[in-house]
N, C-alpha and C positions, 0 to 999 in steps of 0.2 A: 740293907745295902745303901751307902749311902749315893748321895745325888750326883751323877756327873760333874767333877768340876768344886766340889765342895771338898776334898785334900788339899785340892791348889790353894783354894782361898785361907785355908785352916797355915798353910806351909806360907803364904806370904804371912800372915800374923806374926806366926813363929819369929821368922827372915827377921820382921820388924821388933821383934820385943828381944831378939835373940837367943843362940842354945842355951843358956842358962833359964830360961824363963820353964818354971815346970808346969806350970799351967797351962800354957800352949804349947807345949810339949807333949804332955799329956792328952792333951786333945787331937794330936797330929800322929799320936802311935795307935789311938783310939781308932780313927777314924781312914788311915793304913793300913789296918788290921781288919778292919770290917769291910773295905773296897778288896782286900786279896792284894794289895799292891806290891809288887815286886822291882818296879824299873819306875825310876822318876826321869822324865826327861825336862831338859833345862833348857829353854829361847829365850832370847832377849826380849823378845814384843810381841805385842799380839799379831803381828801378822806372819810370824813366827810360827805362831802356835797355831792361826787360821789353816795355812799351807800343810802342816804338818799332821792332823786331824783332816784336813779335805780329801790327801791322796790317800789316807790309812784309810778311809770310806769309800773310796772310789777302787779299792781292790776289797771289799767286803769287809775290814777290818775296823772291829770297836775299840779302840787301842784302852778305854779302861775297862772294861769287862773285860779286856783279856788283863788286866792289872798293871795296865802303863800309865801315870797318871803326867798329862803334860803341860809344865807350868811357865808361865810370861813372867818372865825377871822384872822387868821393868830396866832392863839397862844392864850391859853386860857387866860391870861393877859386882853387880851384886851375887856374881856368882860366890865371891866372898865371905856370901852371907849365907848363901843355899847350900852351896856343899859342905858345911860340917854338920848341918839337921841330917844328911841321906849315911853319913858314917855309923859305924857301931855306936857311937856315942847318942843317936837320932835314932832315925828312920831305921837305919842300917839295910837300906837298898839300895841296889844298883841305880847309879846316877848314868846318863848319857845324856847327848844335845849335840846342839849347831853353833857357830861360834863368827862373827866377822872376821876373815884373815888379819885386819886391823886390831882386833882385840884379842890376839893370840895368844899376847906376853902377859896379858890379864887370866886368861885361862890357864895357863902354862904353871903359876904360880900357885893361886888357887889348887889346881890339882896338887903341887908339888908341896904345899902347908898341909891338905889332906891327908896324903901320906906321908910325911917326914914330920909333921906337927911345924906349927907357924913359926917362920922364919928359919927354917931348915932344911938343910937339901935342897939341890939343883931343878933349877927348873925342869920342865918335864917339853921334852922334847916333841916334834911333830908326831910324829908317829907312834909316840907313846899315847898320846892326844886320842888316837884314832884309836886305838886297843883300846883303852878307857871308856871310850865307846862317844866320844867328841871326834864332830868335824866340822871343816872349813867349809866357808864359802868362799868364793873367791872375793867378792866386796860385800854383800849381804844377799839373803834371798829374792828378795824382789828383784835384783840383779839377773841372779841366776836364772828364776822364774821367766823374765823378762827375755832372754837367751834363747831357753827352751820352748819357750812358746811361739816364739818368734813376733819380729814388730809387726806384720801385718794380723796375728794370733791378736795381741794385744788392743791394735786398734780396735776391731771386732766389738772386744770386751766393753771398750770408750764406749763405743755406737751402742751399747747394747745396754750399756748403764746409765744411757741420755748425757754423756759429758763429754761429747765432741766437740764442742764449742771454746768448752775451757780448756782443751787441748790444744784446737786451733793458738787460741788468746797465748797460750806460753812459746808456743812457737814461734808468735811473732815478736815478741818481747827481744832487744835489742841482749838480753843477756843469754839468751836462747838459739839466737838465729845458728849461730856457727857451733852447735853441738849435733850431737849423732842423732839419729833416729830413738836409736836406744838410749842414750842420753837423756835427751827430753823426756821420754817416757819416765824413765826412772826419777826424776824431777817431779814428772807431774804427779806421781803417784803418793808423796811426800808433803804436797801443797797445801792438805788441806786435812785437817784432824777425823779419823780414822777412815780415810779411803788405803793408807797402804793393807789395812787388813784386811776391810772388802774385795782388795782386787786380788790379795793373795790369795785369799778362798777364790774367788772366778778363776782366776789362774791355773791355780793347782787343780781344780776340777778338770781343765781344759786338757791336760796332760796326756800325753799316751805315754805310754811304761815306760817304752824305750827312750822315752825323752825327759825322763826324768829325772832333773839336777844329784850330781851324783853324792853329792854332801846327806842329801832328801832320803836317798835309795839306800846309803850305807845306816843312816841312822833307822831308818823303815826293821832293814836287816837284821839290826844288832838289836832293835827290839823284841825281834822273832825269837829269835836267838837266847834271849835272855828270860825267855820265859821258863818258867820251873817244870819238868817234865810231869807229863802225866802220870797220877797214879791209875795201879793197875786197877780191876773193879776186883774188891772180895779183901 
């Protein structure tokens, strides 16, 4: 079996040398083959993919032992790149993910090159999106994160990670004073190179069910969902 997290790495290779490459190819059908993996789920960044692994554990759930392997784009772009490795052409498994409201019309297409083949047929509409097994956020997850947790949830977190101070420091900054609570927050969390995925993982741990972002909750779902039934014993 191989190691938690060693698909994703083999699948951004691939991303990067692209589907014609048969040698990372072949090492990506290898190594799919040998996790059981059936559902590839697709974030933009790691804090993406923190959030998205902290609540699948926080309700008991090992999302690759059950055969979900969930990979950091590095930039919604590149879904471009990733979804024709998960078609029958690849992988040939179920792709799903989370997406910026912002970068909609980037996924919309991508999905719609998938199936129509590149540069054909209509984009794929919202709620096609969602059947596909993509959802929005409303601006990104830290966003949403940020929402559900609530501002006073989040301070906590600041206090709790020793970086009240650097909180304070942006608050008073003359380009800060006149934003929201939630604003700043979201700001601060982006300042400084990998705090938004530390705080996504705090975050998402923080959650109670019912408060959780419902882009988070459908993709959770369709994961469940998309697992291969049981075989009977005998």
């Amino acid at each position: 079996m191989p190691e938690p997290g060693q698909l994703a790495s083999v699948l951004r290779t691939w991303a990067a040398c692209g589907l014609g490459d048969q040698v990372a190819g072949a090492a990506a059908r290898r190594t799919g083959a040998a996790a059981g993996t059936h559902t590839v789920v697709l974030v933009e960044g790691a804090s993406d993919h923190e959030a998205v692994l902290a609540v699948a554990a926080a309700r008991g759930r090992d999302l690759a032992a059950e055969g979900v392997c969930v990979v950091s784009m590095g930039g919604a772009t590149n879904v471009r790149r990733y979804l024709p490795l998960l078609g029958p052409g690849g992988l040939d498994v179920r792709a799903a993910g989370l997406y910026d409201a912002a970068e909609e019309p980037v996924f919309r297409q991508a999905l719609a090159a998938r199936e129509h083949g590149q540069g054909h047929g209509a984009a794929t509409p919202r709620p096609d999106l969602a059947r596909s097994g993509f959802f929005a956020c409303v601006a990104d997850l830290e966003e949403e994160l940020i929402r559900a947790v609530g501002t006073a949830g989040v301070e906590a977190v600041v206090r709790e990670l020793g970086e009240s101070r650097g909180l304070a420091t942006l608050r008073h900054q003359p380009a800060h004073r006149g934003c929201s609570p939630e604003q700043q927050l979201h700001r601060f969390l982006g300042t400084t190179s990998g705090r938004k995925a530390r705080y996504a993982r705090a975050l998402a741990e923080r959650l109670d069910p019912s408060s959780t972002p419902a882009p988070l909750e459908r993709l959770l779902t369709a994961t469940r969902l998309s697992a291969p039934p049981a075989r009977s014993p005998g």
